[in-house]
C-alpha positions as CSV (number, residue, x, y, z in Angstrom):
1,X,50.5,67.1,87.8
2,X,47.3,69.7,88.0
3,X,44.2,69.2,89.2
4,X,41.6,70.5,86.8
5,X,39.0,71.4,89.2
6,X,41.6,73.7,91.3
7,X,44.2,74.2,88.7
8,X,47.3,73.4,91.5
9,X,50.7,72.4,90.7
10,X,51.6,68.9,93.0
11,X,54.5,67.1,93.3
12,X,54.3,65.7,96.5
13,X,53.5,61.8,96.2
14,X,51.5,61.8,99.3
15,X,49.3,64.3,98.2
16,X,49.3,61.8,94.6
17,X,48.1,59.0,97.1
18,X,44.9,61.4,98.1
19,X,43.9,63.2,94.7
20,X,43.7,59.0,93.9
21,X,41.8,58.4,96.7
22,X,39.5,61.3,96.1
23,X,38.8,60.3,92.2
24,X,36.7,58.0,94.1
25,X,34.6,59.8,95.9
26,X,34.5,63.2,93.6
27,X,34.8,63.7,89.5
28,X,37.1,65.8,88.0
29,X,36.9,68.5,85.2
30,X,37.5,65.2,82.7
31,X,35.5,62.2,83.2
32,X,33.2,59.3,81.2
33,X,30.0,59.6,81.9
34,X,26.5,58.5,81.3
35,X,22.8,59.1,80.9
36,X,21.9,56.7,83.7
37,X,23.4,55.2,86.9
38,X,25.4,52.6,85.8
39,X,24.6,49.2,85.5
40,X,21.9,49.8,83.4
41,X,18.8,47.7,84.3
42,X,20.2,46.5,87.7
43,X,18.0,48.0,91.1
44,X,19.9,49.9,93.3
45,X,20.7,48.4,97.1
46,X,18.6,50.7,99.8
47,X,21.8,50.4,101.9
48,X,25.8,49.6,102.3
49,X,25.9,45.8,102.9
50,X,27.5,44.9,105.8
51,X,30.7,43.3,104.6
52,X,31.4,46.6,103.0
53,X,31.5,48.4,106.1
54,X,34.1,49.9,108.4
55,X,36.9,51.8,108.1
56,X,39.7,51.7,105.3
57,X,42.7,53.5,104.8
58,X,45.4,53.9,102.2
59,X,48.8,53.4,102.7
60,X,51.1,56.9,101.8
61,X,53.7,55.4,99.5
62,X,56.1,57.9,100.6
63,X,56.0,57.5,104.1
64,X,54.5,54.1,104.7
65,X,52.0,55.4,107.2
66,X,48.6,55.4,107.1
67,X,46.9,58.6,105.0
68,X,43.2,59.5,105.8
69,X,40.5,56.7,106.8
70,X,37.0,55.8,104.3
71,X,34.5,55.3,106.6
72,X,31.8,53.1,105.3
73,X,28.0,53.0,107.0
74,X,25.0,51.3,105.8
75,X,23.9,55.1,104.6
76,X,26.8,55.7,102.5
77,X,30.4,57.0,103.6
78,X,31.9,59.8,105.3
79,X,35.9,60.8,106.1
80,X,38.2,61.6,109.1
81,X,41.8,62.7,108.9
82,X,44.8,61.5,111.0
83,X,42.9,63.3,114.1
84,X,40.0,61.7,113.3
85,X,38.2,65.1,112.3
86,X,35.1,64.5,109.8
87,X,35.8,66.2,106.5
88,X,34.3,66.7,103.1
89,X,30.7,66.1,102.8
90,X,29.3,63.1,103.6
91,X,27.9,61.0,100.8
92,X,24.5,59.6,101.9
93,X,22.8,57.0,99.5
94,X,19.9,59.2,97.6
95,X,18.7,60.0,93.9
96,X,22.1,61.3,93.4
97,X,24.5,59.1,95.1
98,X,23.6,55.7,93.8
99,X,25.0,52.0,95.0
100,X,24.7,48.6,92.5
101,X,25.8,45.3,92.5
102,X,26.6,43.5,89.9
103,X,29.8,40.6,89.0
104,X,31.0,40.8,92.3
105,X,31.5,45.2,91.8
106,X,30.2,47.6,93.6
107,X,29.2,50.5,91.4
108,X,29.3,53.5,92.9
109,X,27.3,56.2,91.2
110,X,27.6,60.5,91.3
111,X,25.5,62.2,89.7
112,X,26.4,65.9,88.6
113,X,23.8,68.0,86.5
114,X,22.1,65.3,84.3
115,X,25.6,63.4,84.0
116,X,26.2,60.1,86.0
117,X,29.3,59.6,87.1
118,X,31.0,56.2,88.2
119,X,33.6,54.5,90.5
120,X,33.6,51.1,91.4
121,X,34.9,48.8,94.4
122,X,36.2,45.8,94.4
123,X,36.3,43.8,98.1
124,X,39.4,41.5,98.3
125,X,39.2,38.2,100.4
126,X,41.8,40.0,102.6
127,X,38.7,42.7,103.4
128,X,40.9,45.4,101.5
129,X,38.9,46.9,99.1
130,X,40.6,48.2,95.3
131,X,38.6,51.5,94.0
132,X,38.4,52.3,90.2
133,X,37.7,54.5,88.1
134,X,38.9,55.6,84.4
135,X,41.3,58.4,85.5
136,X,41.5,60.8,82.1
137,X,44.0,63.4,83.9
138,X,47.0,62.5,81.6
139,X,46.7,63.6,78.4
140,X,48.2,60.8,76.6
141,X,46.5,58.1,78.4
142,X,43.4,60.1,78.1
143,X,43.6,59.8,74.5
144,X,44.8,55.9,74.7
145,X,41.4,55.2,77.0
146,X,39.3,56.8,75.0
147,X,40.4,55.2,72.1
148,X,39.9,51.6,73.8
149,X,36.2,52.5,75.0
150,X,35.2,54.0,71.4
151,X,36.4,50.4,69.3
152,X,33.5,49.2,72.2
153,X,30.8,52.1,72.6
154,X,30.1,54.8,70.8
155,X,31.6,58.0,72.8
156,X,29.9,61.6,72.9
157,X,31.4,64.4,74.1
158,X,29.6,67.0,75.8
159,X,31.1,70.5,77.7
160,X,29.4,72.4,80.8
161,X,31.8,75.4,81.7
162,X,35.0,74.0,83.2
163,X,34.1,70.4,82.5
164,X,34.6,67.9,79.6
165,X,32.1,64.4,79.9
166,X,32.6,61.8,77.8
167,X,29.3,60.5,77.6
168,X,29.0,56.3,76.8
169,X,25.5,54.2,77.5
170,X,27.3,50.7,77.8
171,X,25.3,47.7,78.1
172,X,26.2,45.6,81.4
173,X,28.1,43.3,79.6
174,X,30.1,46.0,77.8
175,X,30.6,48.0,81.0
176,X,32.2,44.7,82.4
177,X,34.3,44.2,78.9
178,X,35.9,47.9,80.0
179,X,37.0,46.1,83.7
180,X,38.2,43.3,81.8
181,X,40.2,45.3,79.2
182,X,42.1,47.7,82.4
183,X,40.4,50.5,81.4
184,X,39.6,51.3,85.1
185,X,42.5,52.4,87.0
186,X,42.6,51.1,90.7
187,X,44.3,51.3,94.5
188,X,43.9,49.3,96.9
189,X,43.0,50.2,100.3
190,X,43.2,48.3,103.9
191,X,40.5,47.5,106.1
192,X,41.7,48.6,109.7
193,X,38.1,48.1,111.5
């Protein structure tokens, strides 16, 4: 597997387990975009809601342990690693790191130059939460995904440098028809406080 942004070989799986977790917090040198934070029309929250809060963490498929924790506030999130050092920005709730809620998602919005880019979350009634987003790192299932969203939305491509967008401007209800049809790739990770 590579990583675009970084261009480094991986095979370990743990390491898989983070670069998923991290498609969720960061883009990557191929992603769908669009022109405004995403649902279109719905008002952002000012803050996390509660019941979103804590601390999550994903399980390493390898090694069954726990890998690095998600700490949710009622600014936005932050990290810590197995010695519970902060790394990685934080990502505070601004003009640039939106939060919606709409259909029982939370839409999770980055924006990068004058692209927005989108995860979402998905709380379970265990208190896990599942995090999505359209993962276009493959090739092949690149091609398949894009294929899906354009017999939906019309899909414009646009290149700055290293990175590829694939610009759509869905209407709420076709941004949920893209949940519906798996277009969103998700894991799932467990609330521990």
């Amino acid at each position: 597997m590579l990583l675009c942004s970084r261009c480094i070989k991986i095979d370990d799986m743990r390491f898989l387990a983070l670069v998923i977790f991290w498609s969720f917090l960061l883009y990557s040198c191929k992603e769908v975009s669009f022109k405004t934070a995403q649902p279109a029309g719905i008002e952002p929250l000012k803050e996390v809601p509660a019941s979103l809060r804590g601390v999550y963490q994903m399980v390493d498929q390898t090694t069954g342990e726990f890998a690095d924790s998600l700490i949710i506030e009622s600014w936005g999130y932050h990290m810590k690693d197995k010695k519970d050092l902060d790394w990685l920005n934080r990502g505070t709730l601004s003009d640039s790191l939106v939060l919606k809620f709409y259909e029982n998602y939370y839409f999770v919005n980055f924006k990068t130059g004058d692209q927005w880019v989108l995860r979402l979350i998905r709380q379970n009634p265990d208190k896990s939460i599942d995090y999505m987003s359209i993962d276009l790192q493959d090739e092949k299932s690149t091609q398949e995904k894009l294929k899906k969203i354009s017999k939906k939305i019309k899909i414009k491509e646009i290149k700055r440098k290293e990175d590829t967008f694939y610009q759509i401007n869905p209407s709420p209800k076709q941004l949920m028809e893209l949940v519906k049809m798996g277009v969103f790739s998700k894991a799932k990770m467990n609330k521990v406080k």
